[in-house]
RODO-2510 file (C-alpha; in nm, 4 decimals, decimal comma):
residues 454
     n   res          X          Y          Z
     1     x     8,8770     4,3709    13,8377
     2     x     9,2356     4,4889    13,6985
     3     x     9,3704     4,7683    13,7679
     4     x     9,7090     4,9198    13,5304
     5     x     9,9218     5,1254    13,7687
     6     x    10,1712     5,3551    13,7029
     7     x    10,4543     5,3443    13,9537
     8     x    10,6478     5,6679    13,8903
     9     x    11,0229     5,6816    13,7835
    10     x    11,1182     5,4306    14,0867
    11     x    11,1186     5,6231    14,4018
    12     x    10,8571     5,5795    14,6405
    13     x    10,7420     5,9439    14,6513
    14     x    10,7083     5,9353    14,3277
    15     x    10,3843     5,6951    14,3815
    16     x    10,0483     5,8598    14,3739
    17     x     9,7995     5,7462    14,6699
    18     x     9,5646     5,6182    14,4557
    19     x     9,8390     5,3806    14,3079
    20     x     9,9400     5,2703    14,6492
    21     x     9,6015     5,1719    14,7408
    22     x     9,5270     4,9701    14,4977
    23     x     9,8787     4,7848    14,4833
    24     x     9,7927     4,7258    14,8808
    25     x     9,4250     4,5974    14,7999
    26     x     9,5624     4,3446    14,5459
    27     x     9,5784     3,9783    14,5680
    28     x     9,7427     3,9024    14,2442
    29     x    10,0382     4,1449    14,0960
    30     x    10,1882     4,1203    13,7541
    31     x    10,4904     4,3223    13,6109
    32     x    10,8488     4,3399    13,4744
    33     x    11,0107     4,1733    13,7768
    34     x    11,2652     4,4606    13,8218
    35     x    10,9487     4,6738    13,9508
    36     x    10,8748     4,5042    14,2048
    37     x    11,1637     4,6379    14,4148
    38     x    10,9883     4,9590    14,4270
    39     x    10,6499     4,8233    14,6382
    40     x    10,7312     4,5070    14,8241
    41     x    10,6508     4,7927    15,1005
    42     x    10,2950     4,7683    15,0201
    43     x    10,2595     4,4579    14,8946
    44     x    10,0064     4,2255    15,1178
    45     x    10,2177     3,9002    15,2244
    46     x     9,9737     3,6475    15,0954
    47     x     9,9289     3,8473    14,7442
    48     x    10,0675     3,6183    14,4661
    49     x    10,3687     3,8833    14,2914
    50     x    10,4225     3,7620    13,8875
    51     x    10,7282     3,8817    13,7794
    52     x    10,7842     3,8157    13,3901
    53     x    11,0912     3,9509    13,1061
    54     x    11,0404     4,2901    12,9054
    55     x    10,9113     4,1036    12,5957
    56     x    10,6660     3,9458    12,7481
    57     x    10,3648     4,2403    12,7801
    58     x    10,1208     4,0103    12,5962
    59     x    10,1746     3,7721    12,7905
    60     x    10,0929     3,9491    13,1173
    61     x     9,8153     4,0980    13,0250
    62     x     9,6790     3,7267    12,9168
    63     x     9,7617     3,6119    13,2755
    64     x     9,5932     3,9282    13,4345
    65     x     9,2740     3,8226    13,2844
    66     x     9,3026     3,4380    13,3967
    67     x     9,3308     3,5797    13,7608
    68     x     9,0775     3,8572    13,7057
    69     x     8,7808     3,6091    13,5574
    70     x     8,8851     3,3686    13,8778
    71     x     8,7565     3,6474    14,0827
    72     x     9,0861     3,8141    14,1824
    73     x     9,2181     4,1808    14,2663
    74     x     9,4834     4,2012    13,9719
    75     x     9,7105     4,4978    14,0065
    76     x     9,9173     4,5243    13,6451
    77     x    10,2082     4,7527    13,7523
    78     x    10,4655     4,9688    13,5493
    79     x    10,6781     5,2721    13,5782
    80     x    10,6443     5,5725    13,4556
    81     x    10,2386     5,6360    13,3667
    82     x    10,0541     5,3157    13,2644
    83     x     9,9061     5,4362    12,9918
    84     x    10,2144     5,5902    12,7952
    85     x    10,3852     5,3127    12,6622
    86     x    10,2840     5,0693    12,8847
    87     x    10,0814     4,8234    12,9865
    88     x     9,7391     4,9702    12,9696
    89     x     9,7377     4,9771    12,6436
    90     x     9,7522     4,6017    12,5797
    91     x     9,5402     4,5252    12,9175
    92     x     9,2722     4,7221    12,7394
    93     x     9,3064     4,5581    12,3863
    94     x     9,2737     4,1617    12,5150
    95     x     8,9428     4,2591    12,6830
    96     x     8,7997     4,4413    12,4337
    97     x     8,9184     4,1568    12,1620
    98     x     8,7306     3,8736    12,4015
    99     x     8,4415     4,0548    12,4850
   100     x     8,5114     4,0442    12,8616
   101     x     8,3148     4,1677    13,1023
   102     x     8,6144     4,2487    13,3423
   103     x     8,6132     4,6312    13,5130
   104     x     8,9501     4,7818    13,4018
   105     x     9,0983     5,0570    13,5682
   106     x     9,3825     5,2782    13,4791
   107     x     9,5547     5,4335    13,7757
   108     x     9,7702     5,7446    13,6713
   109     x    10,1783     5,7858    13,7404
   110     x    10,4431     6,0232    13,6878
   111     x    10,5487     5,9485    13,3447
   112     x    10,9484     5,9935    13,2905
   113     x    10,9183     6,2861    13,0464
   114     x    10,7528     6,4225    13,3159
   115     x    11,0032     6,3717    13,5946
   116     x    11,2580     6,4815    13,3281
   117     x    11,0709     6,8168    13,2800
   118     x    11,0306     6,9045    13,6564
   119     x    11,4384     6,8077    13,7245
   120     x    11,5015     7,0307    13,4213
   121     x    11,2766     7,3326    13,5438
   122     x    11,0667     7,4529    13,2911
   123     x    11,1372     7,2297    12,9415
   124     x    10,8006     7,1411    12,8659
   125     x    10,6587     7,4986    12,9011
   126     x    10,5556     7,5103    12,5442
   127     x    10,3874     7,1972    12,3119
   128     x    10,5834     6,9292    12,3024
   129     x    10,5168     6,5305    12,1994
   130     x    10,6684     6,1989    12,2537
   131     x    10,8387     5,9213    12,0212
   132     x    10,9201     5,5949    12,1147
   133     x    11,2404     5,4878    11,8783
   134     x    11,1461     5,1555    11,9501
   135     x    11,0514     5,0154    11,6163
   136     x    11,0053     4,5978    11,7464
   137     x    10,6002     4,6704    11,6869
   138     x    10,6172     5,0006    11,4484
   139     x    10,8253     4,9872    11,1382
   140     x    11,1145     5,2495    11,1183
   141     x    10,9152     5,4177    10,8222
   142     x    10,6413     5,5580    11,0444
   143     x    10,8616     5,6023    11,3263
   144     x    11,1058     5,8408    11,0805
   145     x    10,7906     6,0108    10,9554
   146     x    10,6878     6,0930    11,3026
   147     x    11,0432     6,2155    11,3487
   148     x    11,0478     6,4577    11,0903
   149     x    10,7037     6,5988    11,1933
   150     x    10,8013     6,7131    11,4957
   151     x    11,1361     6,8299    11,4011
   152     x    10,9436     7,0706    11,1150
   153     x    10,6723     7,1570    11,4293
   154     x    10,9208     7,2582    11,6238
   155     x    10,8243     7,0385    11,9007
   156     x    10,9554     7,0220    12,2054
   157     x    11,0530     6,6358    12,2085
   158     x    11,0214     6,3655    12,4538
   159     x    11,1991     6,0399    12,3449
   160     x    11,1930     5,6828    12,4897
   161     x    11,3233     5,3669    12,4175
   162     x    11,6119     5,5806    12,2619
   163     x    11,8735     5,2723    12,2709
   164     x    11,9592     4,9819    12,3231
   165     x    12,1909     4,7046    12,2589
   166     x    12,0316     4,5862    11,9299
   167     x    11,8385     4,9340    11,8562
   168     x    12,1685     5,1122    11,8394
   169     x    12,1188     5,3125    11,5439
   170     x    11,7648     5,4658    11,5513
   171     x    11,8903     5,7546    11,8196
   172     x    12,1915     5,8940    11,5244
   173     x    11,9395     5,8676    11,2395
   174     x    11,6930     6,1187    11,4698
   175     x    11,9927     6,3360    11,5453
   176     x    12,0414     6,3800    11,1538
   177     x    11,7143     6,4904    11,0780
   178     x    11,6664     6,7169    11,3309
   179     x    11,9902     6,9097    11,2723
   180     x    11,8043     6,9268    10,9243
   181     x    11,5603     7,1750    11,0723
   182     x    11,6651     7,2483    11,4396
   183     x    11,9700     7,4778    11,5355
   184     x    12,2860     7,3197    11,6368
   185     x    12,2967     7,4329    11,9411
   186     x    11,9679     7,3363    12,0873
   187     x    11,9604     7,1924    12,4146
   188     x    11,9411     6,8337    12,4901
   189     x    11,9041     6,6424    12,8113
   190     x    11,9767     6,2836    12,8535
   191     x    11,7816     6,2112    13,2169
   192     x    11,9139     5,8516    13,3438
   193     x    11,7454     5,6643    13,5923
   194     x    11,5358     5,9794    13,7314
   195     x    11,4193     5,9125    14,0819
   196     x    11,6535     5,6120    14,1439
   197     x    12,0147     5,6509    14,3351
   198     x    12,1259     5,5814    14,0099
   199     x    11,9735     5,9158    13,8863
   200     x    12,1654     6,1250    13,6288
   201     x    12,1447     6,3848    13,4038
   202     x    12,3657     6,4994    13,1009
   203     x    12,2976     6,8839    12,9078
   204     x    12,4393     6,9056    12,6300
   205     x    12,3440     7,0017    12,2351
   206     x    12,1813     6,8474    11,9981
   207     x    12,5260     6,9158    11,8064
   208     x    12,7209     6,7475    12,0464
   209     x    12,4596     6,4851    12,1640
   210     x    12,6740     6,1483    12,1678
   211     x    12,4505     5,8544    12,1529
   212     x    12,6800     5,5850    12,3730
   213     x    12,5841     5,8520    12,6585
   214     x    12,2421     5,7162    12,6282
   215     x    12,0568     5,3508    12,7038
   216     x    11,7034     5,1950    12,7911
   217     x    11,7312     5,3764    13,1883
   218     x    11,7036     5,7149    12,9536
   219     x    11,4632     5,9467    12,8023
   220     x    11,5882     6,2201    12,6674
   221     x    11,4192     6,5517    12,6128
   222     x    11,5388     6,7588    12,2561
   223     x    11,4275     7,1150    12,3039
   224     x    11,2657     7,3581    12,0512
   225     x    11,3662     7,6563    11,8457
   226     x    11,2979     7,9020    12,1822
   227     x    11,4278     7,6714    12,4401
   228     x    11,7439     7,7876    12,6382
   229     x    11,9509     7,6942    12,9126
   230     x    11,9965     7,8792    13,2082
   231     x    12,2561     7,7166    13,4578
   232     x    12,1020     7,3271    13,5019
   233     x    11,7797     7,4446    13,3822
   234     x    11,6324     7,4155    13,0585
   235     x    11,3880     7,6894    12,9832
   236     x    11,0680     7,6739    12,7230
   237     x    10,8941     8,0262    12,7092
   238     x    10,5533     7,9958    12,6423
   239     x    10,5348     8,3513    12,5263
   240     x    10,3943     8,5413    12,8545
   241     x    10,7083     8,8104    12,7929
   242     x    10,5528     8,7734    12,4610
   243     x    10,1960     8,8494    12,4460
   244     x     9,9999     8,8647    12,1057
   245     x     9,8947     9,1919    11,9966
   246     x     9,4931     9,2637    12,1120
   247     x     9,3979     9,6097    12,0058
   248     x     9,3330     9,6968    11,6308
   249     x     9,6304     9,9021    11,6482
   250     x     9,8556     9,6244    11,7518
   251     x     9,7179     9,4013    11,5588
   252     x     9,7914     9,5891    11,2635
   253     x    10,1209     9,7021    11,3355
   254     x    10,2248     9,2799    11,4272
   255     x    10,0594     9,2502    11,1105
   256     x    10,2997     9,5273    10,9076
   257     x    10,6074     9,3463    11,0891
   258     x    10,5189     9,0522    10,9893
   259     x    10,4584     9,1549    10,6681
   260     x    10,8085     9,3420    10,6487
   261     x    10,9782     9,0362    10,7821
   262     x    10,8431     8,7741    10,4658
   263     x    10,8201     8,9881    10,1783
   264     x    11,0018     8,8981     9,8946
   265     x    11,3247     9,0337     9,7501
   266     x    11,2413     9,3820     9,5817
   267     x    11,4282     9,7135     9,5448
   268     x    11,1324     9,9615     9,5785
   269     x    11,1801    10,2964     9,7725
   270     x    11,0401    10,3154    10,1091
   271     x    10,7651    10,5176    10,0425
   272     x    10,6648    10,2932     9,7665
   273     x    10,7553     9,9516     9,9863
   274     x    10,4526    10,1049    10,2079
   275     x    10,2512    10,1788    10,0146
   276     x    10,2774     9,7552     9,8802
   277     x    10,2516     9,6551    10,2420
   278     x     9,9543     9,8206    10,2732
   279     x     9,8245     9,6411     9,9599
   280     x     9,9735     9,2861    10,0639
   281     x     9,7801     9,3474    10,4493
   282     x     9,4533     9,4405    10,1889
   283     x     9,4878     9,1184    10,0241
   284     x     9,7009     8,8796    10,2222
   285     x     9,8826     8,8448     9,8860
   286     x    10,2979     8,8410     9,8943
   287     x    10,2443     8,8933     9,5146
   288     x    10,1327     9,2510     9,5175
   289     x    10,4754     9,3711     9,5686
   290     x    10,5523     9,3061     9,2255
   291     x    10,2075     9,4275     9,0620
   292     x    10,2261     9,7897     9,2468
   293     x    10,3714    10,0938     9,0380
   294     x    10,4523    10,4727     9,1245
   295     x    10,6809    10,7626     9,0138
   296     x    10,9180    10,8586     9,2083
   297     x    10,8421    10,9882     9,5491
   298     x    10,4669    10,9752     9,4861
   299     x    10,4055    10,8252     9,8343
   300     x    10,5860    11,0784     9,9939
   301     x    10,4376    11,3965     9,8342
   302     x    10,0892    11,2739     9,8576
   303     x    10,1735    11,2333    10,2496
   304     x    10,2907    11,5815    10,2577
   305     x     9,9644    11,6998    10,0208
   306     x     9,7388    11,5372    10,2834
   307     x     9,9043    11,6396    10,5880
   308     x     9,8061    11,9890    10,4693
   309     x     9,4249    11,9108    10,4204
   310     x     9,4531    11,8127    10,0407
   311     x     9,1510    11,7236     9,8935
   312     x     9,1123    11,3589     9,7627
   313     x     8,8295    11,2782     9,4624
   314     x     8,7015    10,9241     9,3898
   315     x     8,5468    10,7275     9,1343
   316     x     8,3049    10,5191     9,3421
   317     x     8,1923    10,5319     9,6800
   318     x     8,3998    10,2547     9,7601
   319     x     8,7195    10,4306     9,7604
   320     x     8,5519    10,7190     9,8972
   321     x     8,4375    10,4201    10,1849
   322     x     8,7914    10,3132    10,2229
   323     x     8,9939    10,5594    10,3201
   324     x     9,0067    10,5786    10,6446
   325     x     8,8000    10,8195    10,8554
   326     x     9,0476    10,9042    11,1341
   327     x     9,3390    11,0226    10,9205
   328     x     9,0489    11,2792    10,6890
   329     x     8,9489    11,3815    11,0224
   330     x     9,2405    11,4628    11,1769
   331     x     9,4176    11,6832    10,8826
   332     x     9,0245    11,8428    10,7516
   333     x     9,0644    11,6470    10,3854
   334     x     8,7663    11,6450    10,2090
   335     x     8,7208    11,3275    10,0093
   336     x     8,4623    11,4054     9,7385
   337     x     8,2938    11,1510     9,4739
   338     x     8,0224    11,3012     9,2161
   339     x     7,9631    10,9391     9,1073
   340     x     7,5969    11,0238     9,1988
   341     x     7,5917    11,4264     9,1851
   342     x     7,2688    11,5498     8,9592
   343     x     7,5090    11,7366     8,7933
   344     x     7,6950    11,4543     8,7042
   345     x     7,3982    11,1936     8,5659
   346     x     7,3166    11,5355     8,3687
   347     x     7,6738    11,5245     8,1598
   348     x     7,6387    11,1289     8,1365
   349     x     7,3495    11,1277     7,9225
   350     x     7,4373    11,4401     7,7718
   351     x     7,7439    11,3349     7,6502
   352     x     7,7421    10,9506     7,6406
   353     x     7,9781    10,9116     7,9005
   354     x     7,9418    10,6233     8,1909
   355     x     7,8310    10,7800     8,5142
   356     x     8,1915    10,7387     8,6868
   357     x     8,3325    10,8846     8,3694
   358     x     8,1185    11,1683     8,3712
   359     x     8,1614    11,2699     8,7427
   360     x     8,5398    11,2783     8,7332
   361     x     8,5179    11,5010     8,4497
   362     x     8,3073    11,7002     8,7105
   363     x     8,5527    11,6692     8,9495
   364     x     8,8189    11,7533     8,7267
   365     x     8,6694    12,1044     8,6654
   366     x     8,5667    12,1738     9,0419
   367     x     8,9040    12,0246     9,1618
   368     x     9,1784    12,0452     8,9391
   369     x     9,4438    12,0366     9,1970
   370     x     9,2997    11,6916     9,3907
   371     x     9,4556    11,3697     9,4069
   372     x     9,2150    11,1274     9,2025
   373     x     9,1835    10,8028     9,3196
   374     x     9,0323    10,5441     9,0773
   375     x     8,9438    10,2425     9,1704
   376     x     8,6978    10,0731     8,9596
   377     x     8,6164    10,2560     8,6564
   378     x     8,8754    10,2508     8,3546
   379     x     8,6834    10,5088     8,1910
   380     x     8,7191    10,7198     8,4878
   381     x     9,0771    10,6882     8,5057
   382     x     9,1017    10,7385     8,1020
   383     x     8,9501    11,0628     8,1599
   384     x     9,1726    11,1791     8,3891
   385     x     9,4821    11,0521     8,2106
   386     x     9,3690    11,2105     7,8666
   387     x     9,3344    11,5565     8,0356
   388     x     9,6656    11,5522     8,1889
   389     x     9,7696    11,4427     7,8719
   390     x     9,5718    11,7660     7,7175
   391     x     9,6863    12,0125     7,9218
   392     x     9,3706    12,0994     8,0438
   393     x     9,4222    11,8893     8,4322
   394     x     9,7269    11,9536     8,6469
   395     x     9,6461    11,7110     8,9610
   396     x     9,8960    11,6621     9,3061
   397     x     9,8368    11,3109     9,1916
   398     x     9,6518    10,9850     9,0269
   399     x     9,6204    10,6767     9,1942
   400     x     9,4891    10,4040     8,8764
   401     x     9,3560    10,0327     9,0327
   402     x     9,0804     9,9729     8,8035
   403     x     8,9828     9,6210     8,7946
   404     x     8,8691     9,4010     8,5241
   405     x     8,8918     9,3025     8,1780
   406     x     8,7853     9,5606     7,9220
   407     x     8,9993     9,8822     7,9105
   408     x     9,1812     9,7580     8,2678
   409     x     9,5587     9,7456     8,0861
   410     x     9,4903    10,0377     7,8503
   411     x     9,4072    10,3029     8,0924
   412     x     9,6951    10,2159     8,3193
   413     x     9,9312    10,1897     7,9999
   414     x     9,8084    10,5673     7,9701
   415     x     9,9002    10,6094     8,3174
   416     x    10,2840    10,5507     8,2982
   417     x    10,3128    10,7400     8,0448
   418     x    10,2834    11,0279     8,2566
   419     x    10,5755    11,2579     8,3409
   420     x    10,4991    11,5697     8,5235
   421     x    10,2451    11,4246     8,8230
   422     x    10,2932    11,1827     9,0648
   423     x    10,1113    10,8696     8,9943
   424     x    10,0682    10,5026     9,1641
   425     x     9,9423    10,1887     8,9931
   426     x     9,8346     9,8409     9,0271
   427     x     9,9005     9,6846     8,7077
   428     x     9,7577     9,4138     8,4944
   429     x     9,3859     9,3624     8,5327
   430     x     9,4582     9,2944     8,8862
   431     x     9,3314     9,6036     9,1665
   432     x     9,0021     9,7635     9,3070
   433     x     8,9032    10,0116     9,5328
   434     x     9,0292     9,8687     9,8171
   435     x     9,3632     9,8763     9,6925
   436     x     9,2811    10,2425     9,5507
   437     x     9,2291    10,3281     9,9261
   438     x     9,5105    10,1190    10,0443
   439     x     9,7144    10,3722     9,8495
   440     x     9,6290    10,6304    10,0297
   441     x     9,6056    10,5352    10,4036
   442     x     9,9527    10,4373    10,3190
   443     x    10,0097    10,8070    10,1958
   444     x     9,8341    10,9368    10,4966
   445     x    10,0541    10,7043    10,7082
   446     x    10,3970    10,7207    10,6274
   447     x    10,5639    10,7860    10,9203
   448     x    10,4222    10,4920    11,0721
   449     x    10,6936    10,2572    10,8128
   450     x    10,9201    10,4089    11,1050
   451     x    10,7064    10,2009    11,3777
   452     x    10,8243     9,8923    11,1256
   453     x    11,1496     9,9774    11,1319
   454     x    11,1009    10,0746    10,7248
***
């Protein structure tokens, strides 16, 4: 039987029961002879103590298995935990190369990023990770690699082996790249010889981190982007005083902020910037802030229109589908399509127009004044935009998002040409009705930009 056990940091309260009974039941110990300062205590005085150099892990585990196939207790100690860069690792391998039969056992400790975190209060509240910057087994590529990964995933970072006499230069070259993508001024703690009499600990920045301060006795603990120090204390939130949004209506509103806070460089009025929020939330696309198109002040008259009850006609009950319930219900708007009225599959055939065509021009007659909101149908929208055109239709507005390929670009060409009513457009081939009705929650909605800070 061998068990690998963890001894802590150094200081006897530091060892778990579990590790001191099975360094008690043992009959053959093997470690880094500086360890065994820490348990002669519980060491039995006929157990056979093998004390052997740093570079010689290999070689301890080898002897662990001579003793443990001769029918001994082998203990295998270390500090910190014995499985994080230690010897359970390498115990584990040799059997599992030979084929043994030998019970292994890992026994737990306190590792030292772990006693760093509880002397520094509340560092590793948040995720954090841990890079050895020894590179005597793992070339420096993957080691930088590693570095750079948690530097861009803003890791909080726990790192050993950080120096030593011949590995002097692997601590400044981390430094560099994470001032590439952390803050100056983010806290750093170099933890020396943590539960020892020896113990101390250095804050300081990641700036100002000078690597002679730190040897093989340290780990040293690099905060993230939210960590912050508070007298001796190094502080992670994990985002209690934070909580993510849970109802739709937060959700939404993160969502807007969110939105607000990455869009790209534009100078579109606020009304109109809404209105392309709405669009981008619709889609999840950054893009449509440079594909959405409106006279001036559309936005805003439509809102006032519709806070007054305004009546809004469709192309397709899509649209009609889209704009939301809660905002019609709460100012009496009527939202009408005739994409399926008798009257409406009457003038179609009549006249050779396509059904969507043919109930706008319904529409049109019935409610002249309406804001028309086409979605789908370029015909539709050409109707609409001839009339105006003609004389014959004076609308509060027209909102064109046709999608597609044939007639898409020509009836919203028609549509700028406009002078004398508002309009709004998505333009190329790109839109549908869900954009048609993003344009008009966003009308319905305007002071909520406010809520935004829009």
């Amino acid at each position: 039987m061998i068990k690998v056990v963890g001894l802590g940091p150094g200081h006897s309260d530091y060892i778990i029961p579990m590790a001191t009974k099975a360094i008690s039941e043992a009959t053959v110990l093997i470690g880094y002879h500086y360890y065994f300062q820490f348990i002669q205590h519980l060491v039995q005085p006929n157990a056979l103590c093998i004390g052997k150099e740093l570079s010689e892990e290999e070689k301890r585990a080898e002897i662990a298995i001579q003793h443990a196939l001769e029918g001994e207790s082998v203990v295998v100690i270390g500090s910190g935990d014995a499985s994080i860069y230690a010897m359970a690792s390498i115990v584990y391998q040799k059997v599992a190369e030979q084929q043994l039969e030998i019970p292994v056992e890992t026994v737990p400790g306190i590792s030292a990023f772990i006693t760093a975190g509880s002397k520094l209060g509340a560092v590793l509240g948040h995720d954090f990770c841990c890079i050895s910057l020894s590179d005597l087994m793992t070339p420096w590529t993957t080691i930088e690699n590693r570095i750079r990964a948690a530097a861009i995933g803003d890791f909080v970072t726990g790192l050993y082996n950080p120096r030593s006499k011949k590995r002097y230069w692997q601590l400044k070259a981390l430094k560099d790249i994470y001032l590439e993508y952390r803050n100056a001024e983010t806290p750093v703690a170099i933890c020396k010889q943590l539960g020892r009499t020896e113990e101390h600990i250095k804050i300081t920045t990641l700036e100002n981190l000078d690597i002679n301060d730190v040897d093989m006795f340290c780990v040293v603990l690099i905060g993230n982007s939210q960590t912050f120090r508070y007298k001796d204390n190094l502080i992670t939130p994990r985002g209690y005083l934070n909580r993510k949004p849970e109802t739709g209506l937060e959700i939404q509103q993160a969502s807007f902020t969110e939105i607000l806070n990455n869009i790209p460089p534009n100078t579109l009025q606020k009304d109109t910037l809404w209105a392309a929020i709405r669009c981008i939330h619709t889609s999840g696309d950054f893009e449509y802030i440079n594909y959405i198109n409106t006279s001036e002040k559309a936005i805003a008259i439509w809102h006032e229109y519709l806070k007054d009850g305004g009546t809004i006609v469709t192309d397709v009950t899509m649209v009609q589908a889209g704009i939301t319930k809660a905002y019609t219900n709460k100012y009496n708007n009527q939202v009408v399509c005739l994409l399926n009225d008798p009257e409406a599959l009457t003038l179609a055939e009549k006249e050779g127009l396509t059904r969507t065509q043919a109930g706008i021009k319904l529409a049109a007659k019935k409610y002249p004044k309406a804001l028309f909101v086409i979605g789908n149908a370029p015909t539709a929208l050409i109707e609409i935009t001839d009339q105006i055109h003609e004389g014959i239709l004076s609308p509060t507005g027209v909102i064109g998002a046709p999608v597609g390929f044939i007639n898409v670009i020509e009836s919203k060409e028609r549509l700028k040409t406009i002078t004398n009513t508002p309009y709004a457009l998505i333009s190329e081939k790109r839109g549908g009705s869900n954009f048609a009705a993003a344009i008009v929650n966003a009308a319905f909605t305007l002071e909520e930009a406010k809520s935004v800070a829009l």
